[in-house]
PLY file of the C-alpha trace (Angstrom):
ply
format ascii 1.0
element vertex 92
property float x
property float y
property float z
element edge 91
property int vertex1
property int vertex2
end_header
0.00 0.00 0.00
1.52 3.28 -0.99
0.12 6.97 -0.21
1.24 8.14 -3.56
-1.02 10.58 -5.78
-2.03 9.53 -9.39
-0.22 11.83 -11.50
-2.37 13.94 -14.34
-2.10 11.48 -16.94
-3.36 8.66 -15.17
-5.71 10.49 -13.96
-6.81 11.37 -17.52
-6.67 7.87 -18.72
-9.07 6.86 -15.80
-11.39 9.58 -17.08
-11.22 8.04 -20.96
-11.99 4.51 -19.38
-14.52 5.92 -17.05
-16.19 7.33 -19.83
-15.84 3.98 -22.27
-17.77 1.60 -18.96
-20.05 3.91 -17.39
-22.68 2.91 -20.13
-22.28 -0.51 -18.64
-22.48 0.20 -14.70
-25.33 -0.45 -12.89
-26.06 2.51 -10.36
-27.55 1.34 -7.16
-29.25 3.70 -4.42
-28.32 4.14 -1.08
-30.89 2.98 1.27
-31.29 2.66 5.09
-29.92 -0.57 5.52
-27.13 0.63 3.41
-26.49 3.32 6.13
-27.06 0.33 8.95
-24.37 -1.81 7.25
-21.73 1.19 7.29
-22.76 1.81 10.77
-21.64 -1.78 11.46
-18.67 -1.89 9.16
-17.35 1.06 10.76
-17.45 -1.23 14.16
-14.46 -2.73 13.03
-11.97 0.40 13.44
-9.09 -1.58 12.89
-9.27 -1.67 9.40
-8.70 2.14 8.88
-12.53 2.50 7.03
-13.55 5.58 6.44
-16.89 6.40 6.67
-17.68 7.15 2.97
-15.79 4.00 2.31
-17.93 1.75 4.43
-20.72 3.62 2.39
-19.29 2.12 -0.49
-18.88 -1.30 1.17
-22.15 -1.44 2.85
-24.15 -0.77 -0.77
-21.59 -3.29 -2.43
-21.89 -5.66 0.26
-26.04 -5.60 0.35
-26.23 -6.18 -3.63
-23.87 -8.79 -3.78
-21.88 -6.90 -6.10
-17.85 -6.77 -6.58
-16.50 -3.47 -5.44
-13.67 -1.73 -7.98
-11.46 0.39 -6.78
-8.10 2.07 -7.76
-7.35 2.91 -3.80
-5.30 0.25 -2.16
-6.54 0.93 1.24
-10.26 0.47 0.32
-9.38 -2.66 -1.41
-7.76 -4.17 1.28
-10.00 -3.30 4.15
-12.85 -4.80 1.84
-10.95 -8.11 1.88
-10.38 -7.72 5.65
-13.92 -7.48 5.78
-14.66 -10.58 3.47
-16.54 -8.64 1.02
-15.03 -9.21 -2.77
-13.51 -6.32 -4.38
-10.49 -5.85 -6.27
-8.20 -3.12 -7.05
-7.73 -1.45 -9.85
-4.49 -0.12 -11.31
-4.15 3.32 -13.16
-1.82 2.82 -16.39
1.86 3.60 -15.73
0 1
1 2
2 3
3 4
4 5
5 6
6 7
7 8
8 9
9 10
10 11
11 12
12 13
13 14
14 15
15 16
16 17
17 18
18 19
19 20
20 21
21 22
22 23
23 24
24 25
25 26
26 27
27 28
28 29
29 30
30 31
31 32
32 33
33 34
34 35
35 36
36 37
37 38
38 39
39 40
40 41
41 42
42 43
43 44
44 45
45 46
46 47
47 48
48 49
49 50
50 51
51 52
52 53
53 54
54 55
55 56
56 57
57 58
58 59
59 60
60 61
61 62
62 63
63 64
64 65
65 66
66 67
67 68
68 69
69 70
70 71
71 72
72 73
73 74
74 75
75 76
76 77
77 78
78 79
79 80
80 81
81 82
82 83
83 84
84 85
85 86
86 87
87 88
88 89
89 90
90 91
């Protein structure tokens, strides 16, 4: 796990490929149980969650869906966790 920054032109390339899925994503609400299972995530303190990234967890976690991520922390708290998600890598 580093703490580096993406530089500019990763950043752009994740903004082409963004751009080239998002017609394929499936965008899922946030609902109260959604907020309950963050709630409970965030229980487990040891993992260095965040709260919007037990948001994240919580709505991946109730759909049964794979979480995608490009930050390494995320990503590994998730497994931590037992919920499936896998990181991403921006292009060198």
């Amino acid at each position: 796990m580093s703490n580096r920054q993406i530089s500019e032109t990763q950043w752009l390339d994740v903004q082409e490929q963004y751009h080239l899925l998002k017609a394929h994503f499936v965008w899922l609400p946030v609902t109260d149980k959604d907020y309950k299972t963050a709630s409970d995530l965030l229980k487990h303190w040891q993992t260095g969650l965040r709260a919007g990234d037990a948001l994240h967890l919580a709505v991946a976690t109730n759909h049964n869906a794979l979480l995608l991520s490009l930050d390494e922390r995320l990503v590994k708290a998730a497994k931590e966790l037992g919920i499936a998600a896998e990181g991403l890598r921006a292009s060198e």
